[in-house]
C-alpha positions as CSV (number, residue, x, y, z in Angstrom):
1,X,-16.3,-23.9,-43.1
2,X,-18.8,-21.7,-45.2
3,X,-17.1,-18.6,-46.8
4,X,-20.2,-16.4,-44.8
5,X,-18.8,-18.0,-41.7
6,X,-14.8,-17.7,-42.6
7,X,-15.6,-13.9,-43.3
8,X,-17.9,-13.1,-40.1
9,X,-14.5,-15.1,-38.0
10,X,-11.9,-12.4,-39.9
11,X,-14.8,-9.5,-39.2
12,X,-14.9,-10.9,-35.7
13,X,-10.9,-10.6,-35.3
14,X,-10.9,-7.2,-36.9
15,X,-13.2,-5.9,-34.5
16,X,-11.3,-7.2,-31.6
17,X,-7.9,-6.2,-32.8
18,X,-9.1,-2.9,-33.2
19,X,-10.9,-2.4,-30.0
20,X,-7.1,-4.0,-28.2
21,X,-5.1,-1.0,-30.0
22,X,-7.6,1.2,-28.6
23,X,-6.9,0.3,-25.3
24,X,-3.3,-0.2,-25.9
25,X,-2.4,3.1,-27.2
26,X,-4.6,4.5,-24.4
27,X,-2.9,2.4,-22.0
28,X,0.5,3.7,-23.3
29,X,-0.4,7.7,-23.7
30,X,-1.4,7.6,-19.6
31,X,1.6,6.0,-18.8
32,X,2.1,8.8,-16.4
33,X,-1.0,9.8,-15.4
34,X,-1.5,9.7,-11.9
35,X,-4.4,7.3,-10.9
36,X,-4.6,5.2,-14.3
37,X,-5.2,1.9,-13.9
38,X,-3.9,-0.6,-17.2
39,X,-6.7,-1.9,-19.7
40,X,-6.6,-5.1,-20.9
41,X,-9.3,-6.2,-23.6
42,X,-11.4,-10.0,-22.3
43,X,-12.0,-11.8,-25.2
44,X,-14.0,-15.2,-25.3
45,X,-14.4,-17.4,-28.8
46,X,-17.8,-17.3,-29.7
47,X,-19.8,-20.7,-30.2
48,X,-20.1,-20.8,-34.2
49,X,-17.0,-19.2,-34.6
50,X,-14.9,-16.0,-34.2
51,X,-14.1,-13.6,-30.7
52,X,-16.6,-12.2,-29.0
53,X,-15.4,-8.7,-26.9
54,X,-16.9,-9.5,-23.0
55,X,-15.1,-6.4,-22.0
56,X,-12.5,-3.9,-21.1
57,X,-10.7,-5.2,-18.0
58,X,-9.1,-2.6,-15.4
59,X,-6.0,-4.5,-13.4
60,X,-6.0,-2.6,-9.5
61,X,-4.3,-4.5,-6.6
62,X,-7.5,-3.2,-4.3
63,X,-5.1,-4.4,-1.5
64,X,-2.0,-2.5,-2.7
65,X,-4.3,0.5,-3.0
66,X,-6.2,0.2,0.2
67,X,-2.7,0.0,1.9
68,X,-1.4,2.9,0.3
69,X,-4.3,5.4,0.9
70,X,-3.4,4.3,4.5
71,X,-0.4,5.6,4.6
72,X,-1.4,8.6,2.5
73,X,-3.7,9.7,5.4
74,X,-0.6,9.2,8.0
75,X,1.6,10.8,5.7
76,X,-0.6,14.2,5.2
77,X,-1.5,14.2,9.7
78,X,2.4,13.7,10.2
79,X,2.9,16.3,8.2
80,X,-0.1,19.0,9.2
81,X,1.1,18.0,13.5
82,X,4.9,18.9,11.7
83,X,4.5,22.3,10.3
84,X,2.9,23.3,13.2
85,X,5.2,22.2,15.7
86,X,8.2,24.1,13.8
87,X,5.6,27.0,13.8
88,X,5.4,26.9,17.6
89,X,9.3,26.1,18.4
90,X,9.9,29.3,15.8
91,X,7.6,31.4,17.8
92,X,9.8,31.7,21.1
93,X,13.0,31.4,18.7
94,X,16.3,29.9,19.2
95,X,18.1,30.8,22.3
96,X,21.6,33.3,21.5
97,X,19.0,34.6,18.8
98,X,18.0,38.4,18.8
99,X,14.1,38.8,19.7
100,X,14.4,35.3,21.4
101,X,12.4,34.7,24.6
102,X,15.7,33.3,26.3
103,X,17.6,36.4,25.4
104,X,14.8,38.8,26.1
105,X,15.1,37.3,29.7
106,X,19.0,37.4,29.5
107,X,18.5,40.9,28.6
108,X,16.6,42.1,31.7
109,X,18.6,39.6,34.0
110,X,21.5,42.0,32.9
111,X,19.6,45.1,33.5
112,X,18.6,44.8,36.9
113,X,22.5,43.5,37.9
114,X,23.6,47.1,35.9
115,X,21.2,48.7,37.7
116,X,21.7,47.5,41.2
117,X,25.4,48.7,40.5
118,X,24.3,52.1,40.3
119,X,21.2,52.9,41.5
120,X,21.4,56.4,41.1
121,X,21.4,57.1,37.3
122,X,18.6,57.5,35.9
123,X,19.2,55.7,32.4
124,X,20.1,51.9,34.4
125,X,16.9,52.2,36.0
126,X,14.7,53.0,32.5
127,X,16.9,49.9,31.0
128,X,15.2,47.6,33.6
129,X,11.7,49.2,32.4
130,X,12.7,48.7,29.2
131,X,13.6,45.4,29.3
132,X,10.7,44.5,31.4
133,X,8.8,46.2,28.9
134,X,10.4,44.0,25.9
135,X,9.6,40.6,28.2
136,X,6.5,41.1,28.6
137,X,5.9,41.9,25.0
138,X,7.6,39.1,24.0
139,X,5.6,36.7,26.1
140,X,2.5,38.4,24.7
141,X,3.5,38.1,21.0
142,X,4.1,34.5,21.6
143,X,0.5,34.3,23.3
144,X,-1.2,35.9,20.3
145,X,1.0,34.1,17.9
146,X,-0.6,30.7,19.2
147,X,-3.6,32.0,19.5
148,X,-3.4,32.7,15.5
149,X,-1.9,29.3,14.7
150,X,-5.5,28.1,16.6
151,X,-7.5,30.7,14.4
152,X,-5.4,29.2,11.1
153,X,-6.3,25.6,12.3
154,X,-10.1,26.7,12.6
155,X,-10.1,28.1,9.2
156,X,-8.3,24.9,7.5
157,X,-11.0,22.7,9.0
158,X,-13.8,24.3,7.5
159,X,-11.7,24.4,4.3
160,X,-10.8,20.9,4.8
161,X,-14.4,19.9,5.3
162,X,-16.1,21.4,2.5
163,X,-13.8,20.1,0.4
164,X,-14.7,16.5,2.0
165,X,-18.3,17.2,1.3
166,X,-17.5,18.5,-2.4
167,X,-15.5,15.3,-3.2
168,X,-17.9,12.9,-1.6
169,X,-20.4,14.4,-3.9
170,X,-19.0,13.8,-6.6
171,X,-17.7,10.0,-5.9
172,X,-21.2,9.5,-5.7
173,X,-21.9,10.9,-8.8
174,X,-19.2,8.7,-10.0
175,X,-21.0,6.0,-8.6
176,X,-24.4,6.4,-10.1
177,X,-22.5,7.0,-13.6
178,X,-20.8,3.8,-13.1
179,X,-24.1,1.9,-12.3
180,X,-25.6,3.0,-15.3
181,X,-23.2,2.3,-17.8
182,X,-23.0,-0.7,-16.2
183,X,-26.7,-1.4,-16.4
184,X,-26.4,-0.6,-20.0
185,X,-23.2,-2.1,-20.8
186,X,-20.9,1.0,-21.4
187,X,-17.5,0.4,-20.7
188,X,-16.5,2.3,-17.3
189,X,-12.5,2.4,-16.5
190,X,-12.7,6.2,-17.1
191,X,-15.1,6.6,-14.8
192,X,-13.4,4.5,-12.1
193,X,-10.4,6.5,-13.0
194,X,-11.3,9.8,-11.6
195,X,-13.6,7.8,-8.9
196,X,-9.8,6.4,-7.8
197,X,-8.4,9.8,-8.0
198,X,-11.1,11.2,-6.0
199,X,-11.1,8.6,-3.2
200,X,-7.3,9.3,-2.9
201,X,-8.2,12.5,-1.9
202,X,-10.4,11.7,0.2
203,X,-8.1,9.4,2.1
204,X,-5.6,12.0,2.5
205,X,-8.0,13.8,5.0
206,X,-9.6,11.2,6.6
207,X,-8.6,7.6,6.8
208,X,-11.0,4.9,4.5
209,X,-11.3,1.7,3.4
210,X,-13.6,1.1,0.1
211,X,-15.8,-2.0,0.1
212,X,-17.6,-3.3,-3.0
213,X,-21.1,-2.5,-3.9
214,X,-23.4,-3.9,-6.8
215,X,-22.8,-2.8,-10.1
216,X,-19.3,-1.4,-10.0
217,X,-20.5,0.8,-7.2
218,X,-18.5,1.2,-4.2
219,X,-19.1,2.6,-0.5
220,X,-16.3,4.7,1.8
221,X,-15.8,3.7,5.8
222,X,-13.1,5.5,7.5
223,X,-11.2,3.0,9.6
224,X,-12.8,4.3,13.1
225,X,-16.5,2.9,11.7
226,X,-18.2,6.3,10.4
227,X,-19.6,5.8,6.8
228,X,-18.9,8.5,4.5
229,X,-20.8,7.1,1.7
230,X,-22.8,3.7,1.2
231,X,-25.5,4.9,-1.8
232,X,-25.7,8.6,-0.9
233,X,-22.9,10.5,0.9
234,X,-22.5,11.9,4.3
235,X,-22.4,15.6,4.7
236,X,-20.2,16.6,7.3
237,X,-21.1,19.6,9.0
238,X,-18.2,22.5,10.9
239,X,-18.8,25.8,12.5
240,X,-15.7,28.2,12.1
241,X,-14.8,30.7,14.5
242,X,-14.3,33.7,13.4
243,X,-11.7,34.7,15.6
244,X,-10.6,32.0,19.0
245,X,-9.0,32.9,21.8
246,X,-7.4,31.2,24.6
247,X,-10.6,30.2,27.3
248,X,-12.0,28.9,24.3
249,X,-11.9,25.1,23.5
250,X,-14.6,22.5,22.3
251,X,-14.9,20.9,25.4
252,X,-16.6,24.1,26.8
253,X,-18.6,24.5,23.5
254,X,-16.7,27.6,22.6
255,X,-15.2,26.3,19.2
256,X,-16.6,23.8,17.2
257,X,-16.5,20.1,16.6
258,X,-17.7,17.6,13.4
259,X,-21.3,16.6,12.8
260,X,-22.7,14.3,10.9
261,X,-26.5,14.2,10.1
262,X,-26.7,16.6,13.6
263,X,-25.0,14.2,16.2
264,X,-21.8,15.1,17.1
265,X,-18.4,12.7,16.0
266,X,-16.2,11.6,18.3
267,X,-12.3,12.8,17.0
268,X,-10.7,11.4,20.0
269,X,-8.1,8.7,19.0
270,X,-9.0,6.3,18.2
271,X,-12.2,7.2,17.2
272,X,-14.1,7.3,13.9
273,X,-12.6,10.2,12.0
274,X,-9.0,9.8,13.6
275,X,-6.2,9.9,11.9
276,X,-5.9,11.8,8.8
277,X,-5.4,15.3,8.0
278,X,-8.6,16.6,9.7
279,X,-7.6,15.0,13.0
280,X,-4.5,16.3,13.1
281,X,-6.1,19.7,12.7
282,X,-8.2,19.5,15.2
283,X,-5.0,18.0,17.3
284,X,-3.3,21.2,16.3
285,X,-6.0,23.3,17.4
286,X,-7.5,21.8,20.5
287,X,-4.4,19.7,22.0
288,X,-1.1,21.1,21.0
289,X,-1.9,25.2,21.0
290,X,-3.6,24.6,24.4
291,X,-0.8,22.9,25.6
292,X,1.5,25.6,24.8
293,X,-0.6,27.7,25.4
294,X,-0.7,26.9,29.1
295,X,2.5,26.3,29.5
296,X,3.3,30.0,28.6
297,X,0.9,30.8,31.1
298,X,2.2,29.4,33.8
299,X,5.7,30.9,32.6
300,X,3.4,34.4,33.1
301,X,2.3,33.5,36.3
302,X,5.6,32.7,37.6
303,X,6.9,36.2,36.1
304,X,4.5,37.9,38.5
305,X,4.4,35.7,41.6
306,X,8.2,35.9,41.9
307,X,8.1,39.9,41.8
308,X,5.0,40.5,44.4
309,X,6.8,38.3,46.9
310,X,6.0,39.3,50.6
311,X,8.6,41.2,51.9
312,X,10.2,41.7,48.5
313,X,9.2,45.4,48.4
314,X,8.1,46.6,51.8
315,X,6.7,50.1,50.3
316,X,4.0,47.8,48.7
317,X,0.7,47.0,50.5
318,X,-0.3,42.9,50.6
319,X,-2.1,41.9,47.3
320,X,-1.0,44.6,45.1
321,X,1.1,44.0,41.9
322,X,4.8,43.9,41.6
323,X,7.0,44.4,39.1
324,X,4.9,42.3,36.5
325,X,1.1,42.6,36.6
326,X,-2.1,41.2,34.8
327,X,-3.0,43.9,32.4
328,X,-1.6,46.0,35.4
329,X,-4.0,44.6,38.3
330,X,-2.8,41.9,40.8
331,X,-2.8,37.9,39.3
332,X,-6.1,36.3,40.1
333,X,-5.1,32.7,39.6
334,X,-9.1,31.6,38.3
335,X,-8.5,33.4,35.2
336,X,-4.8,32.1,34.9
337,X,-5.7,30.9,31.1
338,X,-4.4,33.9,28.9
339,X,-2.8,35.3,31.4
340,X,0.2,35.2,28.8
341,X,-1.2,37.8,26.6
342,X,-2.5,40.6,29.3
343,X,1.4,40.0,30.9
344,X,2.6,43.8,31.6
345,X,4.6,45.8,34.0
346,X,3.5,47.9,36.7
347,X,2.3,51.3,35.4
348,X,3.8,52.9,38.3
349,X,7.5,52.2,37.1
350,X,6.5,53.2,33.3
351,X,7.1,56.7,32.5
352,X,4.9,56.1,29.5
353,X,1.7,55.2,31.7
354,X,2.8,58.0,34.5
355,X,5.1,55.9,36.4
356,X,8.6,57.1,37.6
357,X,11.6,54.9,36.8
358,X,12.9,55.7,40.5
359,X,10.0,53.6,42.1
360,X,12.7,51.0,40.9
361,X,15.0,51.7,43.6
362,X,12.3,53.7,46.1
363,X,9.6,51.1,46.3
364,X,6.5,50.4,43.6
365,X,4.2,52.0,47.0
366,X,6.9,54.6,47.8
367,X,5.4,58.0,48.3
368,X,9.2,60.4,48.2
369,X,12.4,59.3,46.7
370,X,14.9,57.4,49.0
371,X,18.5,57.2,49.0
372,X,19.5,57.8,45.3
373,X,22.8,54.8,46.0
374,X,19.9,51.9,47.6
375,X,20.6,49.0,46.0
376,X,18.6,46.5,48.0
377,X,15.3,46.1,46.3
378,X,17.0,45.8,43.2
379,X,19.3,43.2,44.5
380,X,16.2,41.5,46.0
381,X,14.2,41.8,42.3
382,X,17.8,40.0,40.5
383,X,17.6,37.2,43.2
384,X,13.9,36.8,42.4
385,X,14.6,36.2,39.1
386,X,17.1,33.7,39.6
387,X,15.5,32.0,42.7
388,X,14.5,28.3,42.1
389,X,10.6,27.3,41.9
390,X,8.0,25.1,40.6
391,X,5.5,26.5,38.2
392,X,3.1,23.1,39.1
393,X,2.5,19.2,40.5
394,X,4.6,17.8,37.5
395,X,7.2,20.8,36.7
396,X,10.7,20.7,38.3
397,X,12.3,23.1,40.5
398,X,13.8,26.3,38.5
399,X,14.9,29.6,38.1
400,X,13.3,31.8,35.4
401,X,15.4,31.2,32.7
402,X,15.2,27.5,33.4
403,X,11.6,27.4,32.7
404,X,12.1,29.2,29.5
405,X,14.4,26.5,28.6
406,X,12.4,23.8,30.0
407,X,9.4,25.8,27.4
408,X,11.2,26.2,24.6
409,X,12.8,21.6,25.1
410,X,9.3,21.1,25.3
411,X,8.2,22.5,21.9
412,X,11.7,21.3,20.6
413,X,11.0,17.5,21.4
414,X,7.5,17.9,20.0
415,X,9.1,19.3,16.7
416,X,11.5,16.4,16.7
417,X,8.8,14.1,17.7
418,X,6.3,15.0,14.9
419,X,9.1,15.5,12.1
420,X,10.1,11.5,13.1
421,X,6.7,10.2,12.6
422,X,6.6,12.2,9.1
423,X,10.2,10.9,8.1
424,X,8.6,7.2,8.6
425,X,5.3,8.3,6.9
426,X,6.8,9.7,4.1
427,X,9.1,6.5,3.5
428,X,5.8,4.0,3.9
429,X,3.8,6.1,1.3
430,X,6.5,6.5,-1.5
431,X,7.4,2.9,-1.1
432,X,3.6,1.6,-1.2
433,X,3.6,4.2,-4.4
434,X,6.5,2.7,-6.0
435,X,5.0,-1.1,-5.5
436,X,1.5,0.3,-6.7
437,X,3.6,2.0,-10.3
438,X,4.9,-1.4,-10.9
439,X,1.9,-3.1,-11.5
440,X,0.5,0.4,-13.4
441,X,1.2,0.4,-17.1
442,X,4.6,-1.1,-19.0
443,X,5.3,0.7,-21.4
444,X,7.5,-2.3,-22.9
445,X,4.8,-5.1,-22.2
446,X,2.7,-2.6,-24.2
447,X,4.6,-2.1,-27.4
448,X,4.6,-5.8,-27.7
449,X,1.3,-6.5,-27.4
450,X,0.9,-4.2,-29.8
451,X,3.1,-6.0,-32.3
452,X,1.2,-9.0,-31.7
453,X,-2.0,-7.0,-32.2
454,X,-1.0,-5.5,-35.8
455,X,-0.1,-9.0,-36.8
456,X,-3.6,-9.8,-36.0
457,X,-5.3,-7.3,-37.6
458,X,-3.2,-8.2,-40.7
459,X,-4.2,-12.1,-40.8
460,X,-7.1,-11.3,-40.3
461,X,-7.5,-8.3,-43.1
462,X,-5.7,-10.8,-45.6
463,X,-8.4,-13.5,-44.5
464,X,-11.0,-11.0,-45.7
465,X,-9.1,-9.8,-49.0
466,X,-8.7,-13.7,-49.7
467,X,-12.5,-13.9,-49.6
468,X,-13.2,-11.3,-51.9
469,X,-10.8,-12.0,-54.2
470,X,-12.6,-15.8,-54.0
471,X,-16.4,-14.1,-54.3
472,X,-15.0,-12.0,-57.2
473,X,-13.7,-14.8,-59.3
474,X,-17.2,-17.2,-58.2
475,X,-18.9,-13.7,-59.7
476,X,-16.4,-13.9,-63.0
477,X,-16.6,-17.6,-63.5
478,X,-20.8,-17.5,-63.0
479,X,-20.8,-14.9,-65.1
């Protein structure tokens, strides 16, 4: 071995077992930085001689990775269908509770049995209006309370999907960065460190798989087939609503579904954007709120069909409103959706509106007071309310204050349903997390490597020191 060829070897080694404590030390100051993917240096000997650097190698389990962006995006849907059950099962509250819809009901059960005990005061019968009054408001609070959890959803989806479009811009970006310094032989495991980071995101809203492209590029598919990005990216388009209300729906073109390149996506399940966050949204929005929605209607309808009975009050003409109106005209049952939010009682009964609290007792059509100790219509109203019905095909036979409760089991079960499928989601995620951190950086593995490193660098800058110390004495003894 030539002394030009020993000291181009040690320069070699020196060059190498700097660039490995570069990546070392880099590898141990991200050691909890969330997306970083471990370094390792690829060296190869070189034909004359020495160590050649090929590269900077980034160690990802792409199947570990793929799997756990999964069950991110189940993980974030679980948990957007979640906090919106609880919001609806809050709404109506829990039953024994002050303000709850249950106890409102309780409350004017009570009313019209104090009442029909003594007709003739005056103060019974404007409890029963009040209570009424208190019902009905409740029932409408609830209505305009889902209505706003719909109007929230709207908004979060065109939040949602911007930032989809924003983050798909820049993975692309990523991508054409990548290419390049591929192309010109730049090292890249930064860049696919934020491109990582950024797909996460991605997968939280909508569920992906990443396939390999050339170059170190890389293209997004969500699991139902749509491509979000295969060179350029896909720009997903949503029209928010600036307020929604309850006729309104996507089905009837009233609210607003995803587009891509103008033709409308499919978010039916499966389809190609089910499953993540965005989904669930529109879940929320479009599937659960409706449902609720007309269940509370029907609960409104019922309210009014069992007080306009025939024969219930015979001072009232057939086809006019009872006790319970729809913003105080008779119930039309083709425009029963949102019939929850105009529930109201008769004017006639509201001394607020004009009414007289006597038409309690009298008759809702009576033209003179009646026998100030007549009981019976107010007896007839209390059995109303506790008479047994069906508010549909599929609903069972109750009273009143057994459809509440059927309601309010309803929304409860959903809750319990939804907070279930996020327990197991949750789990699946941290424990495809915890698998993916093990094979992230050791910090251990590390130190030692570095060891092995310095004692590198030192053979191999006493290699160099032996040479000059050689040259200099071939200088002295020439000399």
């Amino acid at each position: 071995m030539t002394i030009s060829s020993a000291l181009s070897n040690a320069l070699s080694g020196l060059n190498a077992s700097s660039r490995m404590a570069d990546t070392v030390s880099a590898n141990i100051a991200n050691v909890l930085t969330e997306g970083f993917a471990p370094r390792q240096v690829a060296l190869e000997s070189r034909q004359n001689g020495g160590v050649s650097i090929v590269g900077v190698t980034r160690f990802v389990d792409t199947a570990l990775l793929g799997d756990r962006r999964l069950a991110d995006s189940a993980q974030a849907a679980a948990e957007t269908r979640s906090d919106f059950a609880l919001s609806l099962e809050r709404m109506i509250g829990t039953p024994g509770d002050e303000g709850a819809f249950s106890t409102r009901l309780a409350t004017f059960e009570t009313s019209l049995i104090s009442a029909a005990a003594r007709p003739e005061e005056p103060n019974r019968l404007q409890s029963v209006v009040d209570a009424a009054s208190a019902l009905s408001a409740n029932v409408n609070a609830v209505s305009d309370g889902i209505q706003d959890l719909r109007s929230r959803a709207d908004a979060e989806i065109a939040a949602t999907v911007d930032t989809l479009n924003t983050v798909l811009d820049s993975v692309a970006t990523l991508n054409r960065q990548i290419t390049q310094a591929t192309a010109n032989g730049r090292a890249t495991a930064g860049l696919e460190d934020q491109r990582q980071a950024a797909i996460d995101d991605i997968a939280q809203i909508v569920p992906l798989r990443q396939l390999p492209r050339d170059n170190g590029a890389v293209a997004l598919v969500t699991t139902g087939g749509a491509v979000l990005l295969d060179g350029r990216a896909a720009h997903l388009e949503f029209d928010a609503s600036r307020i929604v209300a309850p006729h309104m729906t996507r089905e009837n073109g009233l609210l607003s579904g995803i587009r891509i390149a103008g033709q409308e996506i499919s978010l039916d399940d499966p389809g190609p954007l089910s499953g993540g966050k965005l989904a669930a949204l529109f879940q929320n929005r479009d599937v659960a709120a409706t449902e609720a929605q007309s269940g509370l209607d029907a609960i409104a309808r019922d309210f009014i069909e069992r007080f306009s009975q025939p024969g219930l009050d015979p001072t009232q003409a057939p086809g006019t409103p009872g006790l319970f109106t729809d913003a105080g005209s008779a119930l039309d049952p083709a425009t029963e959706t949102g019939l929850a939010s105009r529930l109201a009682i008769n004017p006639l009964v509201d001394p607020q509106s004009g009414g007289v609290v006597s038409r309690l007792r009298d008759g809702l059509g009576a033209t003179e007071s009646g026998p100030p100790g007549n009981a019976d219509l107010l007896q007839r109203m209390g059995d109303a309310l506790t008479s047994r019905s069906s508010l549909g095909p599929e609903s069972a036979i109750r009273d009143a204050s057994g459809h509440i409760a059927d309601f309010a089991s309803r929304l409860a079960q959903d809750r319990l349903t939804t907070e279930r499928e996020l327990s197991f989601g949750t789990s699946q995620a941290n424990e495809l997390r915890s698998l993916e951190l093990e094979n992230g950086v050791d910090s251990d593995a590390e130190l030692q490597r570095l060891l092995l490193v310095e004692q590198a660098f030192a053979a191999n800058a006493r290699l160099v020191q032996t040479i000059d110390d050689l040259m200099q004495t071939l200088l002295r003894i020439g000399a």
